[in-house]
C-alpha positions as CSV (number, residue, x, y, z in Angstrom):
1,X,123.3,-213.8,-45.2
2,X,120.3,-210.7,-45.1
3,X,121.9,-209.1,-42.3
4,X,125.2,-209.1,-43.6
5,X,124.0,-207.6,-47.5
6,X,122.1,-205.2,-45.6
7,X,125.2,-203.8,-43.7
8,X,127.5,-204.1,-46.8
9,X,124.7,-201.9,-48.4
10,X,124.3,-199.5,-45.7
11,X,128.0,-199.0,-45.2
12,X,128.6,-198.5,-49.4
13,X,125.6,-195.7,-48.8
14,X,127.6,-194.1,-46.2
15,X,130.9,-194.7,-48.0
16,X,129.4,-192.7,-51.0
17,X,128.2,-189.6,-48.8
18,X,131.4,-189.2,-47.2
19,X,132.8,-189.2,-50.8
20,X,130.2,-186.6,-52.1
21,X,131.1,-184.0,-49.0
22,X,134.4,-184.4,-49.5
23,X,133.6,-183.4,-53.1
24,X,131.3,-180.9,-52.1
25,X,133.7,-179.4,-50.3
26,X,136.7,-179.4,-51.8
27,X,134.9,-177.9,-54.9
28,X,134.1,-175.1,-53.0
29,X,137.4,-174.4,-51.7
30,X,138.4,-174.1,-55.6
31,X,135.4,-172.4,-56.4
32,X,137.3,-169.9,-53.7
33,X,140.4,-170.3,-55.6
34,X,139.0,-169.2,-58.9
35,X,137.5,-166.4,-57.5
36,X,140.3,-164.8,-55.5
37,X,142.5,-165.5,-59.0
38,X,139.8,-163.9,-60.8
39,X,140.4,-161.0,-58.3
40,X,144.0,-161.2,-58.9
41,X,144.1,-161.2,-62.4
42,X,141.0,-160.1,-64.2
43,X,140.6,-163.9,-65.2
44,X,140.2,-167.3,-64.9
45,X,142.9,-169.6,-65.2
46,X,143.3,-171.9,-67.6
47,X,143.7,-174.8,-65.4
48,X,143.3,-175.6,-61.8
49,X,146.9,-177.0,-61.5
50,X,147.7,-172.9,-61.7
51,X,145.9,-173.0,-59.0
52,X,148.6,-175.2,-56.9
53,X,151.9,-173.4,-58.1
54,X,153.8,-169.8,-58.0
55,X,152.1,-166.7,-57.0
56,X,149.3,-168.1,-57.6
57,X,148.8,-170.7,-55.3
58,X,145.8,-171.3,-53.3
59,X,145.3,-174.8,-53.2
60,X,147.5,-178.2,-52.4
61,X,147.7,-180.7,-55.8
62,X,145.7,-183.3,-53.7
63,X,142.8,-180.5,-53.6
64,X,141.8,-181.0,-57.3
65,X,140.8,-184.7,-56.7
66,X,137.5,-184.9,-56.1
67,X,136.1,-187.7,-53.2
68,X,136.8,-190.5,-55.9
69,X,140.2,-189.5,-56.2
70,X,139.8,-188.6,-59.5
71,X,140.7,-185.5,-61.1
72,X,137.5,-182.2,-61.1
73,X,136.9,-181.3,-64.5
74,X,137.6,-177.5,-65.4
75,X,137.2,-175.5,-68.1
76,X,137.4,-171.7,-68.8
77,X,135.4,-170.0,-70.8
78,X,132.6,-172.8,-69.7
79,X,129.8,-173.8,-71.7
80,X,127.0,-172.1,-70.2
81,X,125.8,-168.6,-71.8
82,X,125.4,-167.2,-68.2
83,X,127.5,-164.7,-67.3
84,X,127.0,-165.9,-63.9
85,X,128.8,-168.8,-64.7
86,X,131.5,-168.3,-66.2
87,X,133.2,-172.0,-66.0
88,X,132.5,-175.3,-66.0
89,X,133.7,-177.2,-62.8
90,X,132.5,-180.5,-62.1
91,X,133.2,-184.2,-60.4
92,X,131.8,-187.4,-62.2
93,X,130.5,-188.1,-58.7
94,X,130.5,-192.1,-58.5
95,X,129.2,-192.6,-62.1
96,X,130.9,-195.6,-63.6
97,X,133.9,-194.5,-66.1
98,X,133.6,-191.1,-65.3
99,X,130.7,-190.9,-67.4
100,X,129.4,-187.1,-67.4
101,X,125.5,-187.5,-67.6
102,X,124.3,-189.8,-65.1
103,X,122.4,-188.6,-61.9
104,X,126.2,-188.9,-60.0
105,X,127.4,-185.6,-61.3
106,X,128.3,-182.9,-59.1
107,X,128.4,-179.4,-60.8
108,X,129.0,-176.8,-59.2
109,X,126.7,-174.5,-60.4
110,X,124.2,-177.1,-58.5
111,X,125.6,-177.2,-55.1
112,X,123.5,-174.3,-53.9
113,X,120.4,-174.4,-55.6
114,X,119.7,-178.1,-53.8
């Protein structure tokens, strides 16, 4: 009964992290991807799926999943005023329905400063 809840609980916590690096990491490697296209091009694109096609491609489709196997959200120009960051590229993380402002999000923009 305990014993079995606490390894079901345990091995959900560990399920989670392995979700969130693969995340992390995967949104680095498009982080990458923006950049060299930004290189390229003197812009960003106006969807990751350029990313994956063409001339342009950088990344395999299965590379803009995030650890949920749902899809990162993009978009170009992004919503902050910092020049620094120029889009918005993010993964709902584990929040329930995708939902965008729970402690589960994954930006970016965050991944260093943590």
């Amino acid at each position: 009964g305990i014993l079995a809840t606490v390894a079901v609980v345990s091995m959900s916590g560990n399920l989670n992290k392995a979700k969130r690096d693969k995340t992390v990491i995967r949104m680095r490697q498009i982080k990458v991807a923006l950049e060299e296209y930004n290189g390229r091009y003197a812009v960003y694109p106006p969807s990751l799926a350029v990313l994956t096609v063409g001339s342009a491609k950088s990344l395999e489709s299965a590379g803009l999943y995030d650890g949920w196997e749902k899809p990162f959200s993009y978009s170009f120009p992004g919503s902050s005023s910092d020049p620094d960051q120029p889009y918005d590229l993010y993964s709902a993380g584990g929040a329930a329905g995708g939902a965008t402002n729970t402690a589960d999000v994954i930006n970016v923009w965050a991944l260093d400063k943590r």
